[in-house]
Each structure stands twice: as C-alpha cells, then as structure tokens.
ROVO-42458 format. One record per residue (C-alpha): residue number from 1; residue in one letter; chain; x, y, z. Coordinates in nm, 4 decimals, decimal comma. Layout:
# ROVO-42458
NUM A A X Y Z
...
# end
This chain:
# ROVO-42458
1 X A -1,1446 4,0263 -2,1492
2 X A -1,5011 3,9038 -2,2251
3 X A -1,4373 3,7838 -2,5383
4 X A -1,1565 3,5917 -2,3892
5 X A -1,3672 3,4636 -2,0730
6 X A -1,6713 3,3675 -2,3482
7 X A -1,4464 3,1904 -2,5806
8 X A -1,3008 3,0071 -2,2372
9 X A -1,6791 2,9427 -2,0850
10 X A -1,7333 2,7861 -2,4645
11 X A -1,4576 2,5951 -2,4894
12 X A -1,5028 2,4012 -2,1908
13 X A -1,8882 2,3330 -2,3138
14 X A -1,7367 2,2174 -2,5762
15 X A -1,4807 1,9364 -2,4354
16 X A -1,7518 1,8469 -2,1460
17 X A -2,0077 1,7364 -2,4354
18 X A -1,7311 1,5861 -2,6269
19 X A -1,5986 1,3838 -2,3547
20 X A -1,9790 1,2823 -2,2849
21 X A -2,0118 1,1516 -2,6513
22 X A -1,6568 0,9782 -2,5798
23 X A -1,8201 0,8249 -2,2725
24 X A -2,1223 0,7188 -2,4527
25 X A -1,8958 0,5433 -2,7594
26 X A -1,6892 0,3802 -2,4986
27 X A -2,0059 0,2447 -2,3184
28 X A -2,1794 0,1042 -2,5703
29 X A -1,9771 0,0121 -2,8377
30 X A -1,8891 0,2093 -3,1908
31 X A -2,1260 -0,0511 -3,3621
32 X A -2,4339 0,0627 -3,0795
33 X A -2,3806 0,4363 -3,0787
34 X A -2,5703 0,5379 -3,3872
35 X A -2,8757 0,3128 -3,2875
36 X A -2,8556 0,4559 -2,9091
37 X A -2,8429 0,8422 -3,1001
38 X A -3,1117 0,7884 -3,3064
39 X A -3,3320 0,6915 -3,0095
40 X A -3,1827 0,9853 -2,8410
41 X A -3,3323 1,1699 -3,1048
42 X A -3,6823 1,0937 -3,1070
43 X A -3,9361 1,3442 -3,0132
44 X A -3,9812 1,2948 -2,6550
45 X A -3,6212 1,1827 -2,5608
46 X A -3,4915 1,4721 -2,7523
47 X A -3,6890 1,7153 -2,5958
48 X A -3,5244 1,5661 -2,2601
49 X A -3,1872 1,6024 -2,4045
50 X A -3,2188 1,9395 -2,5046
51 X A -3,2989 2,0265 -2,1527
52 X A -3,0404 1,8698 -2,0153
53 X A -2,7896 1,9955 -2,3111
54 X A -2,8969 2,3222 -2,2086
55 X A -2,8675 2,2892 -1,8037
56 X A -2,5036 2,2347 -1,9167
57 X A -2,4568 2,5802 -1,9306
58 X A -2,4562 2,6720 -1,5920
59 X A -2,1226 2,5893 -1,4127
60 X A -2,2651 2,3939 -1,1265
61 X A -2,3981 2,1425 -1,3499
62 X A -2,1441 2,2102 -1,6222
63 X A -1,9163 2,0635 -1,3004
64 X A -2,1184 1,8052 -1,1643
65 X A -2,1864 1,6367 -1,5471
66 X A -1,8396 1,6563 -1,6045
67 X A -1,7133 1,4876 -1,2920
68 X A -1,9698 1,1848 -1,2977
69 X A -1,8678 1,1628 -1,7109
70 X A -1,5408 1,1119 -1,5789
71 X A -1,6013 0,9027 -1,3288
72 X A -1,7735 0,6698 -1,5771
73 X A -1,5946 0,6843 -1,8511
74 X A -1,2652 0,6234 -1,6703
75 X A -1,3426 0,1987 -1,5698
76 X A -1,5459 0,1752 -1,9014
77 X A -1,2714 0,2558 -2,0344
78 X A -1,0492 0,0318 -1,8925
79 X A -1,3055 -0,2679 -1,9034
80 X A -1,3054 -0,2044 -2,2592
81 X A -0,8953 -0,1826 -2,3044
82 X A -0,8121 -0,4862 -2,1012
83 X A -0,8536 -0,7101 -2,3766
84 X A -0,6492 -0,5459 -2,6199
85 X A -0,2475 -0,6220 -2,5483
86 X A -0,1169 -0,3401 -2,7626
87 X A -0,3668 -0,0908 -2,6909
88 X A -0,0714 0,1785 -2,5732
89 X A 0,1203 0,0554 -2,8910
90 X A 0,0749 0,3891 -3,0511
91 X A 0,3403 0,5949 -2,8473
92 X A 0,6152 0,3635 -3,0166
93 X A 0,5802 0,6433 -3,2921
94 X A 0,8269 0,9205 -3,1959
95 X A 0,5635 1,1908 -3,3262
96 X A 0,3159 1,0893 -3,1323
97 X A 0,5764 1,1348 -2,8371
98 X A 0,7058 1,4288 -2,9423
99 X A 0,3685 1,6238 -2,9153
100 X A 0,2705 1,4640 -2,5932
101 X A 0,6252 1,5985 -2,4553
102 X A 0,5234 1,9624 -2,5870
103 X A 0,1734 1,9092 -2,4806
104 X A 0,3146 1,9110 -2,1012
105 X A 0,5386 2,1833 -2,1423
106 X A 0,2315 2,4507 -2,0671
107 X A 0,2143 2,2632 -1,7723
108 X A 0,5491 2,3625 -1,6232
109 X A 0,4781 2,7212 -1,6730
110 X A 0,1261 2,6673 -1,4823
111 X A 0,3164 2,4831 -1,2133
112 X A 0,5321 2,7874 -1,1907
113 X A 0,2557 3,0666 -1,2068
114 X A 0,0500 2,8640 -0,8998
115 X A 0,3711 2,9681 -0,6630
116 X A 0,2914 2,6332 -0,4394
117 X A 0,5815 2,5180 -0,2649
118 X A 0,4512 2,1944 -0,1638
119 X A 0,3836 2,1135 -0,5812
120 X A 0,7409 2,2175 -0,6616
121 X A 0,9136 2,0253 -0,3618
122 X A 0,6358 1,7233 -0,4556
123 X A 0,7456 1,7498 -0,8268
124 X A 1,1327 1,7733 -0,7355
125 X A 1,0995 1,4641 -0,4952
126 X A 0,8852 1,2343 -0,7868
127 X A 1,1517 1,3381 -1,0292
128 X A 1,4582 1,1684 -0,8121
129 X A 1,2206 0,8839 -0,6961
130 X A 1,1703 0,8228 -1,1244
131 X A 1,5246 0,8252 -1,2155
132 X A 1,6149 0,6282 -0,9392
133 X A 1,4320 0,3297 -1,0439
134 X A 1,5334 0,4127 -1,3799
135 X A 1,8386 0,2159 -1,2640
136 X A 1,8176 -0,1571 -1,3421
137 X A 2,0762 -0,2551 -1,0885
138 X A 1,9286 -0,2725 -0,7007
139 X A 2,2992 -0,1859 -0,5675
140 X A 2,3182 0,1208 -0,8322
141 X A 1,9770 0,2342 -0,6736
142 X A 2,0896 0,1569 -0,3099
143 X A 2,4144 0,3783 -0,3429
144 X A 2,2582 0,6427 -0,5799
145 X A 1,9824 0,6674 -0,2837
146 X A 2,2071 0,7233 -0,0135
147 X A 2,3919 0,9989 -0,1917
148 X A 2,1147 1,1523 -0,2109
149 X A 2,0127 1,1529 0,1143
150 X A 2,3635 1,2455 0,2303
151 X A 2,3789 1,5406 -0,0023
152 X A 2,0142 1,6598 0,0815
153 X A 2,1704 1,6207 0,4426
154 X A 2,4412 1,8398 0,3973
155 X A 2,2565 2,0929 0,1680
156 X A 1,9863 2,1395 0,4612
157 X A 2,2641 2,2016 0,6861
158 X A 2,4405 2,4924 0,4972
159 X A 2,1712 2,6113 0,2770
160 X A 1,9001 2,6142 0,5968
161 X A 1,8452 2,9650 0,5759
162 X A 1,7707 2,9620 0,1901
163 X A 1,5170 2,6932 0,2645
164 X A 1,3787 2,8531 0,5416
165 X A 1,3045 3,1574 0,3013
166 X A 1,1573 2,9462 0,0507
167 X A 0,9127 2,7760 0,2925
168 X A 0,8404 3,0788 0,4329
169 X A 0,8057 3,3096 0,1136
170 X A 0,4216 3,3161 0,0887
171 X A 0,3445 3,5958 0,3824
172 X A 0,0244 3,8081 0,4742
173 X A 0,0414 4,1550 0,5177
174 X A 0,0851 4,1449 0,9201
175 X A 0,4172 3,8956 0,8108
176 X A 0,2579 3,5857 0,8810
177 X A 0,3756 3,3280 0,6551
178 X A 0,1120 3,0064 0,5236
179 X A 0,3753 2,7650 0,6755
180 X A 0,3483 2,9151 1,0371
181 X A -0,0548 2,9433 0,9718
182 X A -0,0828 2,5243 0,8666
183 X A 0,1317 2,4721 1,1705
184 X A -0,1428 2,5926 1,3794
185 X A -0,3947 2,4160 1,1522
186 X A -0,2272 2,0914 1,1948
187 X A -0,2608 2,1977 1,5813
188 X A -0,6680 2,2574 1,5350
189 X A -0,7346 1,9304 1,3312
190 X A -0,5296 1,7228 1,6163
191 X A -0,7421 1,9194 1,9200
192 X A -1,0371 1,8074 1,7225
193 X A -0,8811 1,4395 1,6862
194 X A -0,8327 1,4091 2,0063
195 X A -1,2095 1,4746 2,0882
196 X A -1,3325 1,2572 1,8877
197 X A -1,0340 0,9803 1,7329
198 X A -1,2333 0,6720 1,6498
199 X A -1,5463 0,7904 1,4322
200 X A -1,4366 1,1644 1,3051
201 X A -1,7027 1,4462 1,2753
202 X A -1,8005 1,3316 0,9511
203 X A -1,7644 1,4278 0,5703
204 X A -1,7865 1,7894 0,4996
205 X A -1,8333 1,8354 0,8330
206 X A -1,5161 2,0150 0,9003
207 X A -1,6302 2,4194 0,9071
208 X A -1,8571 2,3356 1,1139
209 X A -1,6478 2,2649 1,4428
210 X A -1,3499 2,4419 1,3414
211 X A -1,4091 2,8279 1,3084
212 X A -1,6784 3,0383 1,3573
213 X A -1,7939 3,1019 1,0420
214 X A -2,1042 3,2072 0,8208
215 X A -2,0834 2,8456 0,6089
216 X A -2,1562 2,6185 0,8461
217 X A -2,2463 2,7719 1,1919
218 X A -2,3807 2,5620 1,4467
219 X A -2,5460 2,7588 1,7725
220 X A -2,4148 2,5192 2,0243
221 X A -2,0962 2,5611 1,9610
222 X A -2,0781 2,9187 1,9401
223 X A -1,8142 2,9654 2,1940
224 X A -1,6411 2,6234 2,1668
225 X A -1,4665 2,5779 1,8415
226 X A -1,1184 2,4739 1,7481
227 X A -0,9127 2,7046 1,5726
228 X A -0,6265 2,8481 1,7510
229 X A -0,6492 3,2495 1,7405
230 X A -0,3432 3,3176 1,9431
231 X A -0,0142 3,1597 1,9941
232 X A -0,0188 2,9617 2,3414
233 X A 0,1335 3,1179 2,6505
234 X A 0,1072 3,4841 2,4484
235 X A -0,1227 3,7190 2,2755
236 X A 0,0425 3,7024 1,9288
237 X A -0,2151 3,5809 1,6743
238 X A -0,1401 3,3503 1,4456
239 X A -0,3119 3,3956 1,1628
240 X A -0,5853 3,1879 1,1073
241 X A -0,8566 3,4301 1,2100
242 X A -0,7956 3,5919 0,8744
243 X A -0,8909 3,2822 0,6721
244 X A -1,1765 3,1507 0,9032
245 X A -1,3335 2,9493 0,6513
246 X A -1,0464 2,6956 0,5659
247 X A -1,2377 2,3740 0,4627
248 X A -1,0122 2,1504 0,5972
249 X A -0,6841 2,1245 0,7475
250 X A -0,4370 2,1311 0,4677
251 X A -0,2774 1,7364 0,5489
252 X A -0,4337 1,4563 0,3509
253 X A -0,3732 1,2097 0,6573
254 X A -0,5029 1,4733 0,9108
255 X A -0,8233 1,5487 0,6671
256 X A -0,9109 1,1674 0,6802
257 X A -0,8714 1,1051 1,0154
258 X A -1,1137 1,4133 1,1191
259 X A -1,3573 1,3258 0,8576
260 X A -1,3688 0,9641 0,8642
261 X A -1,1883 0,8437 1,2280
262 X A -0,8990 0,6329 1,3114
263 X A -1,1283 0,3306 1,0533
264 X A -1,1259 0,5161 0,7503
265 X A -0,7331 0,6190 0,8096
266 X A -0,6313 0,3303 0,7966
267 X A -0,8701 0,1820 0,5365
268 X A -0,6522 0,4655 0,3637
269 X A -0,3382 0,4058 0,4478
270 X A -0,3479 0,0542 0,3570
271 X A -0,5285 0,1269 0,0321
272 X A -0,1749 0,3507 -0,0408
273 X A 0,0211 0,0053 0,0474
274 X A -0,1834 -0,1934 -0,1675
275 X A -0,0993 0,0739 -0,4522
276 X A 0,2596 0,0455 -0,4122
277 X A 0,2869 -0,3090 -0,3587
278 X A 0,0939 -0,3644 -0,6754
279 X A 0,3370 -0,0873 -0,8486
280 X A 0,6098 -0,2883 -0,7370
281 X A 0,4597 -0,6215 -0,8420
282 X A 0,4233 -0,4477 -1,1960
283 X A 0,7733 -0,4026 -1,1924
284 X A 0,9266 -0,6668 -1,0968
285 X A 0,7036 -0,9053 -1,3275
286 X A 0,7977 -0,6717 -1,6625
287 X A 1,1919 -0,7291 -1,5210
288 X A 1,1068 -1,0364 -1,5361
289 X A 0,9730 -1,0890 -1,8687
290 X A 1,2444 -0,8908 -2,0305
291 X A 1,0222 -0,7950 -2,3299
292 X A 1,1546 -0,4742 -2,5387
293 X A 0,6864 -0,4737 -2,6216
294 X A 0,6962 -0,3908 -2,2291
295 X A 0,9639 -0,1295 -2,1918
296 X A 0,6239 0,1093 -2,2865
297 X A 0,4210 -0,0328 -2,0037
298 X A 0,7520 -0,0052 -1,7774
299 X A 0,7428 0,3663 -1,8238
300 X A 0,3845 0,4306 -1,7983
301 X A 0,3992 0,2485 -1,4442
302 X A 0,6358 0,4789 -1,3189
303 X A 0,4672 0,7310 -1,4682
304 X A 0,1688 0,6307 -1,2406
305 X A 0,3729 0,5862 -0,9480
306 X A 0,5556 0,8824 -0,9284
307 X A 0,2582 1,0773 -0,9782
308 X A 0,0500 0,9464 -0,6500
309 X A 0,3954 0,9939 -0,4845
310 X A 0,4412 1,3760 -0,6340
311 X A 0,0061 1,3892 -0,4781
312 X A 0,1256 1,2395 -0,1566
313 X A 0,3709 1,4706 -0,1151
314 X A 0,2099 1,7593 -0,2154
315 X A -0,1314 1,6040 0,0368
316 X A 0,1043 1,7048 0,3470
317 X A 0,0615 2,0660 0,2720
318 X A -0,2761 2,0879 0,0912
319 X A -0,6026 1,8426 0,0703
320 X A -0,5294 1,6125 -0,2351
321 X A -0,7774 1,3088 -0,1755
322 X A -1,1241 1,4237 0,0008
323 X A -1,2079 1,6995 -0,2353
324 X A -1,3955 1,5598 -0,5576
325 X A -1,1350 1,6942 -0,8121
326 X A -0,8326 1,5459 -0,6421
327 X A -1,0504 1,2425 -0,5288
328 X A -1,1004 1,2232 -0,9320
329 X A -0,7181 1,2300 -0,9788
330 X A -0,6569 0,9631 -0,6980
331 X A -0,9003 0,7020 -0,8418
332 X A -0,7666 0,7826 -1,1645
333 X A -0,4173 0,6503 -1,0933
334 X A -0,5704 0,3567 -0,9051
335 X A -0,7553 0,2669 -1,2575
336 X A -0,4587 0,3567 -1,4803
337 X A -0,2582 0,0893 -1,2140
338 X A -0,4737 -0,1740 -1,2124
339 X A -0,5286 -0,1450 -1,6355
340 X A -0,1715 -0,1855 -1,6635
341 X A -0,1294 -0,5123 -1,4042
342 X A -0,3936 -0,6155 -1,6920
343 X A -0,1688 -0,5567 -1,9590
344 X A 0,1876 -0,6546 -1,8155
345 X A -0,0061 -1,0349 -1,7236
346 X A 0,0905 -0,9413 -1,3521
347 X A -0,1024 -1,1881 -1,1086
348 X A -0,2211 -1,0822 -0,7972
349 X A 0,0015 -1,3629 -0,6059
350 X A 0,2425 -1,6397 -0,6351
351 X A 0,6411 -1,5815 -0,6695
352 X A 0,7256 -1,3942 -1,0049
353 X A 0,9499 -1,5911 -1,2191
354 X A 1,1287 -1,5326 -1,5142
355 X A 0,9889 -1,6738 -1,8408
356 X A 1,1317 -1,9198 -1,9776
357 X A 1,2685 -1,9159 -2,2753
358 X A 1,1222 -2,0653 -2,5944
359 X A 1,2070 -2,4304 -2,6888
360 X A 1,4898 -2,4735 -2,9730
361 X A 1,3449 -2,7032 -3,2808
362 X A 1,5301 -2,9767 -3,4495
363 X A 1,5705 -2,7980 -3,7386
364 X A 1,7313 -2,4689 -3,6015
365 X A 1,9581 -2,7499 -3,4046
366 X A 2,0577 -2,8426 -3,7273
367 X A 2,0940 -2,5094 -3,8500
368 X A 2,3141 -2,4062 -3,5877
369 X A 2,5343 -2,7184 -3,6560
370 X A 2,5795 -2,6603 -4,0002
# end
C-alpha cells in the first residue's frame, strides 16, 4: 500500500509540473519558451526554481500551484484558441473519439463507488435534458418533454416508497439518514439568513456562527449559534451534533446567500441566466448556419450545458460553486462557453438569421442549363 500511495503522490507531481510547463508554452508562445527556459536556468533564477520545484512536494502547495496553474492556463488558453476556427477539428477522427469515450468510462465506476445520490439523480436529469435537445424539431422536444414529466409523475406516485429508500439509504448508526440531517441544515442556514439577509456573514465565515466547534470558535457566541440539535416541539435529535463541523450548508443557493447576502445571490443567479441564454444563443445561431464543420461545436455546447445543469443539480444537495475545486469547475464551463460563442461566430445581440446562401455564377447557370 505504500508503494501504491508513493507511485500515486508521484504521479500527481508529475502531471502538476507538466501542466505548469503546458501553462508556460501556452503563455508565451512555442517560439518564446526555450528563450524564457534558458533564463529560467541561469544561476540565480535556477536556484529560485529549484526551491520552488521542491516546495511542490508538500500537498498544500502541491494544491495551491496546481489550482492557480489552472486558473491561468484555462483563459490563456482560450485567448490563444480563439483565432483558430478548426482548433476542435481533431475529434472528426473516430480514434481520437473512441479513446476519449473509454477514457470516461473509469469515470462511471468512480461515480458509482462515491454512493452520492444527488450526482446520480444530477447525472440522470443532464442525460434526458441532452437527448432532449438532441431533437431538431421544437414540437418533438415539447411532446417528448411532457412525457416525461407525466411518466416521472406517475413513477413518483407508485414507486414513492422505492424513492423514498433511495433518498434515504445513506443512514448513521442511531438511523438518521443525510437527507433528514440537510433538512435541518437547510433550516440552520435560513435562521442565519434571516439574521442577517442583505450582507451575509461573509466568506468562510460559515463555522463560525453555525456550530460550536474547535475550527472557528468565537467566545461571544458561545451559547448562541445556529445549528438545530433537536427536532422542534420534541427531544429527538437530529443529527447534526454528530457532524458539528459542516462547512457550509450543503445548497449552492443557500451557501451564497449566507456568505455573500441577498447582492451576491443574485449577482449569481443572473450570472446562471446569462450562461444559459448564451448556451441557447449558441444554439440557435449553429441551427442557423446549418454547417455539417459545426455539428462538432453543436455537441461540445451541450456538452457544456448539460454539465453546469448535472453541477446545479447536484449544488442542491452539496456545495458545488464556493469551494475552490468546484469554483474551478464552474469557471471552467463559463470559459469553455464563451470559447465556443468564439468559434460558432455567435454575436452577443441582434436577431439570428439564417445565412444566406452563396450566389449562383453565370457559368454554373449555364451548366445547369445544359
């Protein structure tokens, strides 16, 4: 198991440096990179790079270089992609499909082994929302959505004690299931709200008024904090006093509001709109064009917009937008978006026409007439 947890500590060295020397080439350029190394290696700079090469090897830094290499490398990327029309051209190659398909297979089984409910249900719901704009017709899509919704209808009716189970299945050992705990979560994080619904308590600042806890602990609110211990009206706990140092309260629109106030909720809410009205815009100008070169960049935008709907989903039940790695993923979608408005010509406004179509020459007139 050490050799296995060495080769694993190794390996992610390994891709964090690479993915720094990918960050660097993408910054400044294949032609600069070998000029910009071979300053790098000079006597006094390289003595500062072996330092830093070194830090590397503790996880906290390992971490916190290989979020803010991400971070950068993700719009220098895209600055540097714009330009280029084809630059997704090679997944026309059915190879180069066929391994990225297997490549997410290990995925599914990881997706299984994490037992989350609210990923399964989020994945489920993304998969129907994709194949239902996979129909071209709005009237398919119309009827095709409200069988759906009729048969999830019906399903929830005679199948409610099989979903009941499922929501339920994660339990503690006093029988307290992690549905019935975020219930009284939710609960905590809107008795906090109310205290204090226009400016929040802050970033981070969520331990700190909500339990009593080693983390965070502030004297002064010793015997005034916000977690619900017992069910109201009875002596029955309810389960969060096992767990007292919950970060925040599992709901990405509850987690904003008590961070950042009613302001920064709807500063997010309307930077979700602005997503999806941009994902539609996408679509409808590729329709609209008609181009078999854009059927690639059709599928990569609802790639992009099923997954922040399948992170949406999955944010009612967990934190998917505060915390730096799913903040990562979040901004990483926005980018992906807006590099493919790039490449699709969509423009920000104006009525979306169709193209039209080339002009016929005299002499394929002639052509045609012969």
């Amino acid at each position: 198991m050490r050799v296995g947890m060495r080769c694993g500590h190794f390996a992610r060295k390994c891709l964090i440096r690479c993915f720094s020397c990918c960050w660097l080439a993408t910054v400044c350029g294949r032609g600069r990179m070998w000029p910009v190394c071979c300053w790098l290696c000079s006597v006094r700079p390289l003595w500062l790079l072996c330092r830093v090469w070194r830090s590397i090897s503790s996880s906290e830094v390992s971490l916190c270089w290989s979020r803010m290499a991400y971070g950068a490398y993700t719009p220098c990327l895209a600055a540097r992609t714009t330009s280029r029309r084809q630059v997704f051209g090679f997944l026309h190659a059915w190879g180069i499909r066929i391994v990225a398909a297997a490549a997410l297979l290990p995925m599914l089984l990881v997706l299984y082994l994490s037992q989350s409910r609210g990923a399964w249900v989020a994945i489920a719901l993304a998969t129907l929302f994709l194949l239902l704009l996979l129909l071209r017709s709005r009237k398919a899509v119309l009827i095709v959505g409200l069988g759906l919704l009729v048969a999830l209808a019906v399903g929830g009716i005679i199948f409610h004690r099989v979903i009941l189970a499922f929501l339920e299945g994660h339990q503690s050992v006093v029988g307290i299931s992690t549905l019935s705990k975020r219930l009284y979560l939710w609960l905590s994080a809107l008795r906090m709200i109310h205290d204090r619904p226009w400016f929040g308590f802050g970033l981070e600042n969520w331990l700190c008024y909500y339990s009593a806890n080693a983390v965070c602990s502030i004297p002064a609110l010793y015997h005034h904090h916000y977690w619900i211990l017992t069910i109201p009206g009875t002596n029955t706990l309810t389960g969060l006093s096992d767990e007292p140092t919950l970060s925040h309260p599992h709901n990405i629109f509850l987690d904003v509001w008590v961070s950042m106030g009613i302001f920064g909720l709807l500063a997010f809410i309307a930077l979700i709109f602005l997503f999806f009205r941009l994902f539609s815009r996408i679509l409808r100008t590729i329709h609209a064009k008609q181009g078999a070169a854009l059927d690639y960049l059709r599928w990569m935008v609802l790639g992009v917009g099923a997954a922040m709907l399948a992170g949406l989903i999955q944010g009612q039940v967990d934190n998917a937008f505060l915390a730096p790695d799913m903040a990562f993923c979040f901004w990483i979608l926005v980018t992906a978006l807006l590099l493919l408005r790039v490449q699709s010509g969509t423009s920000w406004r104006g009525r979306i026409s169709p193209e039209p179509a080339p002009p016929v020459t005299t002499e394929e007139t002639h052509e045609a007439t012969v």
